[in-house]
C-alpha positions, -999 to +999 in steps of 0.1 A: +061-835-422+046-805-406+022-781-420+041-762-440+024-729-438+027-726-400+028-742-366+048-758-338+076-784-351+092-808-334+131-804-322+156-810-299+131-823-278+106-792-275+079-776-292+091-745-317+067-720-331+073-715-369+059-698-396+068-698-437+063-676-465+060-689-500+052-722-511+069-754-500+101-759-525+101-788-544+142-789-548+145-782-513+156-748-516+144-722-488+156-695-466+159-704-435+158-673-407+177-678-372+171-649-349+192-632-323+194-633-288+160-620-276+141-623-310+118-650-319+092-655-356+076-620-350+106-599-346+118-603-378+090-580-384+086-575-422+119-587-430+106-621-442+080-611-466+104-588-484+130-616-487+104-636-502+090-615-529+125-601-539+142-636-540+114-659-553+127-687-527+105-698-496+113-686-465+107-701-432+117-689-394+111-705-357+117-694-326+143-713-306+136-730-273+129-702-242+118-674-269+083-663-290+058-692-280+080-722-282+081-746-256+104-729-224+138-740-226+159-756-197+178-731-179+210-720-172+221-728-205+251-747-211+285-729-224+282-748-255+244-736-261+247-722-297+265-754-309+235-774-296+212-749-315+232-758-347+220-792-340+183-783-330+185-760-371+195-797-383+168-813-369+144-783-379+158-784-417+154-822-420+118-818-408+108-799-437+130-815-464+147-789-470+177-804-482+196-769-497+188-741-474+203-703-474+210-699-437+206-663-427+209-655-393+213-629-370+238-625-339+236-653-314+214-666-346+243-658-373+266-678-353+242-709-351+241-705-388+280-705-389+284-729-368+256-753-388+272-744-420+307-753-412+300-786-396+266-805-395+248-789-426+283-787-445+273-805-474+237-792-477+239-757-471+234-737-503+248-702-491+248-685-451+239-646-446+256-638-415+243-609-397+258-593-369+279-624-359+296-634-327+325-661-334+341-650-301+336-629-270+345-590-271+350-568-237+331-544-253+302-562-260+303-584-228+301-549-212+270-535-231+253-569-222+258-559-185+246-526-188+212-544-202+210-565-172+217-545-145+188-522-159+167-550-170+140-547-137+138-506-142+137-504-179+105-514-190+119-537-217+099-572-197+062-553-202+074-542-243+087-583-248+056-592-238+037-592-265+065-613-287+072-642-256+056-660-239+076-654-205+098-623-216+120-626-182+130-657-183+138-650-220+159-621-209+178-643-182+184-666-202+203-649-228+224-623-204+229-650-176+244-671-209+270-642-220+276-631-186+288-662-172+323-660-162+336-692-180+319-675-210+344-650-217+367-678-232+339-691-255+357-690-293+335-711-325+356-696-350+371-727-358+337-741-375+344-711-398+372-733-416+345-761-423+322-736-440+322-745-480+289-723-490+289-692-504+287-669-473+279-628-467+286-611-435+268-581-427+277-555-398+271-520-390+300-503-382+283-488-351+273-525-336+275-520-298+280-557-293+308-565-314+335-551-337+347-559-372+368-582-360+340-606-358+338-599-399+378-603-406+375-636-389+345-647-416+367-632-442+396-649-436+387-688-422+354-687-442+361-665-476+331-647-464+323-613-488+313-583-466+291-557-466+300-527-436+269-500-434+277-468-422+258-452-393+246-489-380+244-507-346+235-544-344+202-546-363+212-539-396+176-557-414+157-533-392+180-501-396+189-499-430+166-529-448+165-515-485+205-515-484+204-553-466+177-565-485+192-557-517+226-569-509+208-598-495+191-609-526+219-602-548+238-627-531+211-656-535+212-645-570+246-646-578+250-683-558+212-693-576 
């Protein structure tokens, strides 16, 4: 098993960066953290810690392949890219022993969560915190990721990525080239949503530029998925309005505890 404290693990063939908070469980019962589309360990900024202290459980987070300081990943990604990342969280999850993990992810990293919790970690998952989830593609959001990468070059946003990843362009590319490709626009998980037997929360601001709450009303209704809609909120909701998701957040792994 790998140090449990922090480090590089083993999956899916590379190298991921990873860091925990708390000590290792001894029933196997840790939050697990699955970032979005151009986050990675650090960019959950504070968010970790606070789920720790409030919960009591472990928490744990890695950077996927091609973000942070994990080992690059191989490039154009396939259309079925998250579904392989709900394989690379199994392989992560059996590394540790963690045998009844709370998934909570967020966009590209709430749907891996889904997606894990519906099918390969159906029987082990203990509950999944869905932030911010994509189940299938909007026009709206498909557009707003356009308007990202046409202004990628002038924008500044490679130099302030920097500090979190190791090669911040190539971590850009590879998420909008993903989204953007044209066979993507037909790309629908929610199907894996019907397999989900867990105890699951969706999150959303009602304000998220990347997707509407249809992406919610699908959880609701495949997965029996509670809800929680903040007001005056785009697509970060742990970031924008944290005590209101934190609390939510822990009252959840309290009531399914």
């Amino acid at each position: 098993m790998p140090d449990w404290s922090a480090g590089a693990v083993e999956a899916g063939g590379k190298r991921l960066e990873y860091r925990c908070w708390g000590a290792l469980p001894r029933d196997g019962r840790t939050i697990v953290l699955l970032h979005e589309g151009l986050g990675c360990v650090a960019l959950w900024k504070g968010f970790p810690e606070a789920l720790h202290r409030a919960t009591g459980l472990p928490v744990m987070a890695y950077s996927r392949a091609g973000y942070g300081f994990s080992d690059p990943d191989d490039l154009p990604r396939p259309l079925d890219w998250m579904t392989q990342e709900a394989g690379v969280l199994a392989e992560v999850v059996a590394a540790f022993g963690l045998t009844h993990p709370v998934l909570v992810g967020h966009s590209d990293g709430a749907t891996i969560a889904a997606i894990a919790a519906g099918t390969l970690l159906r029987e082990d998952v203990f509950g999944a915190v869905l932030i911010a989830p994509h189940f299938f593609t909007e026009e709206m959001g498909l557009t707003e990721i356009a308007r990202a990468n046409a202004g990628f070059d002038a924008s500044g946003l490679a130099q302030r990525m920097g500090k979190y990843h190791r090669d911040p362009v190539a971590t850009f590319r590879g998420w909008a080239d993903a989204w953007l490709s044209p066979d993507f626009k037909d790309w629908n998980v929610e199907a894996a949503l019907d397999g989900i037997t867990a105890p699951t929360l969706v999150i959303q601001g009602r304000d998220d530029q990347y997707g509407t709450l249809a992406q919610v009303e699908a959880a609701q209704k495949r997965a029996g998925a509670e809800a929680l809609i903040l007001e005056g909120c785009r697509h970060v909701p742990h970031l924008e309005q944290p005590g209101a998701v934190l609390g939510r957040v822990v009252e959840f792994v309290h009531n399914i505890a």
